[in-house]
TORPA-4810 file (N, C-alpha, C, O; in nm, 3 decimals):
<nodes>
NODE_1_-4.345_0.574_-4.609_-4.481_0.543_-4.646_-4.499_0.392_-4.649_-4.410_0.317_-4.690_X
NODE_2_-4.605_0.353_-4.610_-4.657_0.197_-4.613_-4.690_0.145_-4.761_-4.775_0.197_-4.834_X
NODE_3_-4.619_0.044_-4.790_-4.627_-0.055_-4.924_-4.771_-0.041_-4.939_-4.850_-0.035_-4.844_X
NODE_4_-4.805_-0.036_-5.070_-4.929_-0.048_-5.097_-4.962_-0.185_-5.186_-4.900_-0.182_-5.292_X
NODE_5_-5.035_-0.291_-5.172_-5.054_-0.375_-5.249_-5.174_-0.418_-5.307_-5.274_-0.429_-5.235_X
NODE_6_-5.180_-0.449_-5.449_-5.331_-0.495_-5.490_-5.274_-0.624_-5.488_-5.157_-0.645_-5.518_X
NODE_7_-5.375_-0.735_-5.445_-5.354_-0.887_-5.471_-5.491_-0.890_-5.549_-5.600_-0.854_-5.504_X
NODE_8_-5.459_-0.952_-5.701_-5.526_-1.014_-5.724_-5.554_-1.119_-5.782_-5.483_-1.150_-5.878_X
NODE_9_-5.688_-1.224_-5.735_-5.663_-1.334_-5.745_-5.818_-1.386_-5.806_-5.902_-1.298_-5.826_X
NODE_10_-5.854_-1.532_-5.836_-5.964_-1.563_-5.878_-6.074_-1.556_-5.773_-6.011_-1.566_-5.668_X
NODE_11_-6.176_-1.548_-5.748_-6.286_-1.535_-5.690_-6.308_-1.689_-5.666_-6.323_-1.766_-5.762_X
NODE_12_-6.310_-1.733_-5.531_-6.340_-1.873_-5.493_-6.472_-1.928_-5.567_-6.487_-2.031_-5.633_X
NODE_13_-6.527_-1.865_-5.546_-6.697_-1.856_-5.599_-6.659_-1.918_-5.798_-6.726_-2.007_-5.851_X
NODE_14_-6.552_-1.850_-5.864_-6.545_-1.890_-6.003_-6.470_-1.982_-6.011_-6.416_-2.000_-6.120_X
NODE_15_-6.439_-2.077_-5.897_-6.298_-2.177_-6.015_-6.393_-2.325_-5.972_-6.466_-2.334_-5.873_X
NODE_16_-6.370_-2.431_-6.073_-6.416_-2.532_-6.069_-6.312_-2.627_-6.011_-6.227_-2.668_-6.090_X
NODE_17_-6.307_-2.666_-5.889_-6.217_-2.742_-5.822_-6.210_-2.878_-5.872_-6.123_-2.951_-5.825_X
NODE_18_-6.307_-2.932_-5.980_-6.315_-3.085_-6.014_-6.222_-3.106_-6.092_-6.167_-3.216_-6.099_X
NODE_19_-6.179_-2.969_-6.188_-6.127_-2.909_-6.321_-5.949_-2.980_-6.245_-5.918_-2.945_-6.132_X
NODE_20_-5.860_-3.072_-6.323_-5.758_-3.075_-6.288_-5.679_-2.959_-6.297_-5.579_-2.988_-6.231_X
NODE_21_-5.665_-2.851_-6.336_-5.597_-2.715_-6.396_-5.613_-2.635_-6.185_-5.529_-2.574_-6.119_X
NODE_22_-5.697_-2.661_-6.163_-5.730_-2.626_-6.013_-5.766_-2.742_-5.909_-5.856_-2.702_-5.835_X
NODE_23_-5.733_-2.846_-5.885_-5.715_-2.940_-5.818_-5.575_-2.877_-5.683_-5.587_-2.895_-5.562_X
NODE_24_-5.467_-2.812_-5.742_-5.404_-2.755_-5.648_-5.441_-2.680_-5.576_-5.387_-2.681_-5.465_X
NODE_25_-5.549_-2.581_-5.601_-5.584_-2.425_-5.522_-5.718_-2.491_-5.428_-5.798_-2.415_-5.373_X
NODE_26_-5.732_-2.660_-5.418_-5.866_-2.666_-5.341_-5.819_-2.623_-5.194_-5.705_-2.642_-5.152_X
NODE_27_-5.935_-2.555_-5.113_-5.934_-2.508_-5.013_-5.854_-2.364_-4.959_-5.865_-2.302_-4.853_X
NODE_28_-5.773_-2.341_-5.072_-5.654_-2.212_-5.070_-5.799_-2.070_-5.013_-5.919_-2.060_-5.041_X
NODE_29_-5.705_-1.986_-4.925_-5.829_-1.927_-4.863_-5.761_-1.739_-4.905_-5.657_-1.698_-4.853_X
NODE_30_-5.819_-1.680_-4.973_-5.766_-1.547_-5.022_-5.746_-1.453_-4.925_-5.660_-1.366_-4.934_X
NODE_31_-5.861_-1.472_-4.779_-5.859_-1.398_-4.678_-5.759_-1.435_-4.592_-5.733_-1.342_-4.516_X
NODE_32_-5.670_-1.565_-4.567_-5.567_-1.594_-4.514_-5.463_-1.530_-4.578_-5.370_-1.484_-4.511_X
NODE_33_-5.465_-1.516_-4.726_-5.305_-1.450_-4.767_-5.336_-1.337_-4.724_-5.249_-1.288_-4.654_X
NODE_34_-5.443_-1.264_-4.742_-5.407_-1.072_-4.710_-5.394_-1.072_-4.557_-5.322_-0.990_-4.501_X
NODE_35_-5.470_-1.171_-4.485_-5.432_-1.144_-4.324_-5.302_-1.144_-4.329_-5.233_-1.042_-4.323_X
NODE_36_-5.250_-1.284_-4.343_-5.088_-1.218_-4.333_-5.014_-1.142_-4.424_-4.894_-1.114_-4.419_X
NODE_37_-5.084_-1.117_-4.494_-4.982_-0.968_-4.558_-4.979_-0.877_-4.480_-4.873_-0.820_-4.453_X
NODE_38_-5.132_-0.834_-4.412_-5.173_-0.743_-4.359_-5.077_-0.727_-4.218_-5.024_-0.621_-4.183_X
NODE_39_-5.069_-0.854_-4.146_-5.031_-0.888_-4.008_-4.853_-0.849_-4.069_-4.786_-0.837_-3.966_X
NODE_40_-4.781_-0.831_-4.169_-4.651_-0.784_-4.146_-4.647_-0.655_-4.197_-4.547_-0.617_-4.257_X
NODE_41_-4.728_-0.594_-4.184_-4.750_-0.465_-4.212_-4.756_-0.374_-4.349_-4.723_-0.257_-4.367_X
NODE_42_-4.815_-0.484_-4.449_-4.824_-0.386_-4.537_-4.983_-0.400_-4.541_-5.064_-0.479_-4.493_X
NODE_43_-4.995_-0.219_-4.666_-5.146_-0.188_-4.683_-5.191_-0.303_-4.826_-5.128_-0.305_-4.932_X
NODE_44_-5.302_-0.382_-4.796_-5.328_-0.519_-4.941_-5.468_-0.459_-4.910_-5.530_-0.438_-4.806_X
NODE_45_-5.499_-0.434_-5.066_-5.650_-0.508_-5.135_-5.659_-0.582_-5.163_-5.550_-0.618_-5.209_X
NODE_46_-5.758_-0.685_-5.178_-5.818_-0.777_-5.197_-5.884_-0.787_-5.300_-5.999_-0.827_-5.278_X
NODE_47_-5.852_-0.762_-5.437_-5.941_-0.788_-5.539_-5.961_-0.917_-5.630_-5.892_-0.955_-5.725_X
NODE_48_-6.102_-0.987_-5.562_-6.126_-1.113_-5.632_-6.212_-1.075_-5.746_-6.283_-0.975_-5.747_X
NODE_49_-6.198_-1.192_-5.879_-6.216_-1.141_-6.016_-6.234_-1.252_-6.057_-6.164_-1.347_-6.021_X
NODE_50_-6.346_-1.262_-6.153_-6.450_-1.401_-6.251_-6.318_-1.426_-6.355_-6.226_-1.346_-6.363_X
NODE_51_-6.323_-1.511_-6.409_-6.230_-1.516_-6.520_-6.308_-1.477_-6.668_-6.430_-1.478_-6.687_X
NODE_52_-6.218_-1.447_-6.751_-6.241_-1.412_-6.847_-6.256_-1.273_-6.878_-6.205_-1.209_-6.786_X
NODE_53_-6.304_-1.194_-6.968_-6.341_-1.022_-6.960_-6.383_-0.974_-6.863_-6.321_-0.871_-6.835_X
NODE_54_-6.464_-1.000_-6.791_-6.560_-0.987_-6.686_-6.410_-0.989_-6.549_-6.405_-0.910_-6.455_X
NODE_55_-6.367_-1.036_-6.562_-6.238_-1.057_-6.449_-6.183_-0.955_-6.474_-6.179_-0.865_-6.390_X
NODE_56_-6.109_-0.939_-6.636_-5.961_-0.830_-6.635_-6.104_-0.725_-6.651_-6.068_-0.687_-6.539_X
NODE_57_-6.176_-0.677_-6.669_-6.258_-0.529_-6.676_-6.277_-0.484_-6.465_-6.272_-0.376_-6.406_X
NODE_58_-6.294_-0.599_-6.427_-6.306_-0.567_-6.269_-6.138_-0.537_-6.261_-6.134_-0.417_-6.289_X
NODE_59_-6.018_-0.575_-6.241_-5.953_-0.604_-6.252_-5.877_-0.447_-6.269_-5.817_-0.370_-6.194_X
NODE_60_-5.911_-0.451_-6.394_-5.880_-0.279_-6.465_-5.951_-0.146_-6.351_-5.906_-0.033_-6.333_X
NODE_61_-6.069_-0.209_-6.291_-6.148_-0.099_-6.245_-6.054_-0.055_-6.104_-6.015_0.057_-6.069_X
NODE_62_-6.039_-0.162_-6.054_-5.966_-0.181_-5.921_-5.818_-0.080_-5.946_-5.797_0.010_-5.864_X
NODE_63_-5.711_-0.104_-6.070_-5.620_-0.060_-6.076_-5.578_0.075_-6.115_-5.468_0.124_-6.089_X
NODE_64_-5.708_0.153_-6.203_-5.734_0.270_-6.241_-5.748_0.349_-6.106_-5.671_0.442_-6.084_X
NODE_65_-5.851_0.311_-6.009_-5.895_0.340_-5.872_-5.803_0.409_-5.734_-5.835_0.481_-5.639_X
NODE_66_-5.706_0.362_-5.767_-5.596_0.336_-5.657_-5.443_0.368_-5.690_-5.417_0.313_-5.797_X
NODE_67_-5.358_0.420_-5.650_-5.206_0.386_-5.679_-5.198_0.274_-5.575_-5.254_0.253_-5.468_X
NODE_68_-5.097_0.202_-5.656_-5.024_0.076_-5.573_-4.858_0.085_-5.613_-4.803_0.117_-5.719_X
NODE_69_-4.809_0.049_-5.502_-4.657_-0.013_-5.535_-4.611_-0.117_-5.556_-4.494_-0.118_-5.594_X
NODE_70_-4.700_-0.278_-5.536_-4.664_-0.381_-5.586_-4.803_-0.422_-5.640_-4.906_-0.375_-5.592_X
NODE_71_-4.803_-0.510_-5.738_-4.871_-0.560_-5.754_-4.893_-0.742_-5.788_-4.857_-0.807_-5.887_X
NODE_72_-4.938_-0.769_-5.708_-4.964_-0.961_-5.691_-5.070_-1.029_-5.780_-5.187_-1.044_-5.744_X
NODE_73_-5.028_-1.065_-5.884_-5.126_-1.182_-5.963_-5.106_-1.308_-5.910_-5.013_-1.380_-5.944_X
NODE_74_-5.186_-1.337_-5.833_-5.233_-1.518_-5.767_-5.179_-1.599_-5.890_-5.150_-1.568_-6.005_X
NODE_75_-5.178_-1.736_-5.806_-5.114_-1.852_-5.948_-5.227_-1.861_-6.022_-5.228_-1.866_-6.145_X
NODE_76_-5.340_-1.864_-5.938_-5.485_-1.927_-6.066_-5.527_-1.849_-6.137_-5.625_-1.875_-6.206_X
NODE_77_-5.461_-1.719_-6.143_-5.493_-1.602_-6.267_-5.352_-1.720_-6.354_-5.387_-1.820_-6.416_X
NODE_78_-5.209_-1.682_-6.340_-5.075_-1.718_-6.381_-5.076_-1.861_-6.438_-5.057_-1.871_-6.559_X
NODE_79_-5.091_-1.943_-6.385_-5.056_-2.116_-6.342_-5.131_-2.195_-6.411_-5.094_-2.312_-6.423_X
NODE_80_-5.257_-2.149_-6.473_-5.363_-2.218_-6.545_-5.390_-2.172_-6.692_-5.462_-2.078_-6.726_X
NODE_81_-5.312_-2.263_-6.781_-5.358_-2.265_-6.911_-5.439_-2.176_-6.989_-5.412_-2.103_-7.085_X
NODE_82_-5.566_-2.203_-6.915_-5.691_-2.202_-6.952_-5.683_-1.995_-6.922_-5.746_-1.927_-7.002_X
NODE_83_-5.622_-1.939_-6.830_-5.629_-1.779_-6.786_-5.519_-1.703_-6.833_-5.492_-1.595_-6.780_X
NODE_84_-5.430_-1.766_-6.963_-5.307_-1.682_-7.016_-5.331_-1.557_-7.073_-5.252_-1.464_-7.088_X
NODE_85_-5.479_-1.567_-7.112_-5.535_-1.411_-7.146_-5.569_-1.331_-7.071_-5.545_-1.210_-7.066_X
NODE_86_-5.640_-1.410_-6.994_-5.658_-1.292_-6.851_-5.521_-1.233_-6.796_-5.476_-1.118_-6.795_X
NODE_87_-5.467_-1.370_-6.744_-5.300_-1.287_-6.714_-5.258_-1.188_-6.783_-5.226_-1.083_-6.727_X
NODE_88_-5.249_-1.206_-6.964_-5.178_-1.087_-7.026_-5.281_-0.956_-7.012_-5.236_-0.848_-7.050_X
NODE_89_-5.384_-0.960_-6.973_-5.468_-0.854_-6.948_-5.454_-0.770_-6.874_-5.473_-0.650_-6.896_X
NODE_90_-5.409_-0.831_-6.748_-5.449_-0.783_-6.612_-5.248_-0.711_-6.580_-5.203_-0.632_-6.497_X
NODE_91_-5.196_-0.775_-6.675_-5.046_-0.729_-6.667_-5.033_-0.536_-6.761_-5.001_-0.423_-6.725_X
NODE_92_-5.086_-0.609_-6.906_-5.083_-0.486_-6.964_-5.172_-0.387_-6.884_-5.125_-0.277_-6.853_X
NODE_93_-5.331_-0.430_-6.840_-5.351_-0.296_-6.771_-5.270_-0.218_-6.632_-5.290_-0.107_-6.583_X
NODE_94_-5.183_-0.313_-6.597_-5.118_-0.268_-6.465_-5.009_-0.183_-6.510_-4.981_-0.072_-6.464_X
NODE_95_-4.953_-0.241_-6.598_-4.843_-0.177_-6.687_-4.876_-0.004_-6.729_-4.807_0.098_-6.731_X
NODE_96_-4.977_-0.025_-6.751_-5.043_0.145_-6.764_-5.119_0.233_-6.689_-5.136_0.353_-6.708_X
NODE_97_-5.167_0.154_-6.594_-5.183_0.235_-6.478_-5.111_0.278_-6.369_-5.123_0.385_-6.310_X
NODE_98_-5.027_0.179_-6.345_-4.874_0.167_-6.211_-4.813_0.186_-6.251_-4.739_0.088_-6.260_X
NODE_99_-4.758_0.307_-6.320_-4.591_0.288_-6.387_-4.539_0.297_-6.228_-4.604_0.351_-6.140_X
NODE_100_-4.420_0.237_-6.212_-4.329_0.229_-6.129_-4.413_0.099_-6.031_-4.376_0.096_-5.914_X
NODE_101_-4.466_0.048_-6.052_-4.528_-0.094_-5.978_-4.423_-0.173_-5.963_-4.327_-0.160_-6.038_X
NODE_102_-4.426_-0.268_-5.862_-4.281_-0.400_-5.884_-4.448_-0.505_-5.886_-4.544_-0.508_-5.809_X
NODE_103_-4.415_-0.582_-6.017_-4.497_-0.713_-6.002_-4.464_-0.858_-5.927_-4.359_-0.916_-5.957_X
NODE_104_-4.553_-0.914_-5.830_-4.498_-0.948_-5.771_-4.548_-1.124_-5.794_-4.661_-1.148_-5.751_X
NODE_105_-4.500_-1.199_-5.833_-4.584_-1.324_-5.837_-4.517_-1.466_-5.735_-4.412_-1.527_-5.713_X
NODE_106_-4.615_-1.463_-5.709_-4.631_-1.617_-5.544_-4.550_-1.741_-5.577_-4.560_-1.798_-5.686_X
NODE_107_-4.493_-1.769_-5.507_-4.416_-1.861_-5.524_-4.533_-2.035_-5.510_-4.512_-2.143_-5.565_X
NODE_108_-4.619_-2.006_-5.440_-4.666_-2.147_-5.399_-4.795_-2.082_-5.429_-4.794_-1.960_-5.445_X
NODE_109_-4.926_-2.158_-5.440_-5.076_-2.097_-5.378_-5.078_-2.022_-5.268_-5.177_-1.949_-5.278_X
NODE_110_-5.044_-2.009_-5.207_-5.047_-1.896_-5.081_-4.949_-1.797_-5.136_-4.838_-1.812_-5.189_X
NODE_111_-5.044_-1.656_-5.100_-4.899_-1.548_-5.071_-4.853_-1.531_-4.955_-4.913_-1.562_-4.852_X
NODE_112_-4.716_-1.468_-4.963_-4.676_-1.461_-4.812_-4.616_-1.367_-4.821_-4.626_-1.314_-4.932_X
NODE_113_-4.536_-1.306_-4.734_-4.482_-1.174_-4.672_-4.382_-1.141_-4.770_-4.360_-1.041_-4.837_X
NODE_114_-4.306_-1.295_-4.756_-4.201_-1.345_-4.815_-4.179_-1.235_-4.991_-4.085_-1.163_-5.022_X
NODE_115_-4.289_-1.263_-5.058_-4.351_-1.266_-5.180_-4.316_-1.132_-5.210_-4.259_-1.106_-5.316_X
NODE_116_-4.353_-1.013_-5.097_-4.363_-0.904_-5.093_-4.245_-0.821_-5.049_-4.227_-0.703_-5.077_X
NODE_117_-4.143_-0.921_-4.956_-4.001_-0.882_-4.951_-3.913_-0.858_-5.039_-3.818_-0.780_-5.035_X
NODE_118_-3.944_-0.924_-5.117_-3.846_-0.959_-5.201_-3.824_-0.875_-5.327_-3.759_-0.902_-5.428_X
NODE_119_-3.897_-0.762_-5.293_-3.881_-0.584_-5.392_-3.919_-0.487_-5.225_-3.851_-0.397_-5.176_X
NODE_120_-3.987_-0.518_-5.196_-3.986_-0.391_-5.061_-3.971_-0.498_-4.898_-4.065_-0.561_-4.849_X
NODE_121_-3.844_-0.494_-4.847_-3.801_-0.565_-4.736_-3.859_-0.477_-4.571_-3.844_-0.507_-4.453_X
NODE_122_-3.887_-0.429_-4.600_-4.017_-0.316_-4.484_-4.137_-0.269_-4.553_-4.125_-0.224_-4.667_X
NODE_123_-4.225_-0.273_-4.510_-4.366_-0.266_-4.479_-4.317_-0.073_-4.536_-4.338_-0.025_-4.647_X
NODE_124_-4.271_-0.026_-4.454_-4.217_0.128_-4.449_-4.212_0.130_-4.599_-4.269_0.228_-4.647_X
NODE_125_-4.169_0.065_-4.666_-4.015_0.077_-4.765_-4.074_0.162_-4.906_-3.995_0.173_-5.000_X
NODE_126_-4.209_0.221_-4.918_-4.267_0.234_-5.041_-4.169_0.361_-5.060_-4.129_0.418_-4.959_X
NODE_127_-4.117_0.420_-5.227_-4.066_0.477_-5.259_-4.143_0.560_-5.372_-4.113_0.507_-5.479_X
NODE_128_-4.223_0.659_-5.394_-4.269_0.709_-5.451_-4.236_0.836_-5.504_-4.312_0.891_-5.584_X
</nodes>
């Protein structure tokens, strides 16, 4: 069976790039990481999310919705101070909806294939 992945990450539209906390993620493009997720063959959603309640409640909706086998929190949910609640949000609800999920978190602003190898090494590899 094909890896299933939710990526989710902040909504370009919500982060304030002037904000030093996101000065790293300027120009970072969300539709470039799932292309190449997509392009090494695994199945990725794309769920972009506002910060704050309004984020982990979308967030929650997405993960209730779907089984997944990995799941990807972006750095600008992770990496920013200012979203440690959202992070613990968006973890505990995964935690109870995915049992058996591998969480998967990005090494740089971009995800990469890489990211996703490194618990399932084939696209094939989902174990359910």
């Amino acid at each position: 069976m094909t890896v299933t992945v939710i990526q989710i990450g902040l909504d370009p539209g919500a982060i304030d790039y002037s904000s030093p906390e996101f000065a790293q993620f300027r120009g970072l493009s969300n539709d470039a990481n799932v292309a190449g997720l997509r392009a090494a063959g695994y199945q990725v959603d794309n769920c972009l999310i506002d910060v704050g309640v309004a984020g982990a409640d979308k967030a929650g909706e997405w993960l209730r919705a779907k089984r997944y086998d990995a799941v990807l929190i972006g750095a600008g949910i992770r990496l920013v101070p200012g979203n440690t609640l959202l992070f613990e949000s968006i973890v505990n609800i995964a935690h109870t909806t995915q049992p058996g999920c591998r969480f998967v978190f990005n090494r740089a602003a971009q995800s990469t294939p890489g990211d996703i190898r490194r618990w399932y090494p084939e696209p094939e590899g989902a174990i359910r």
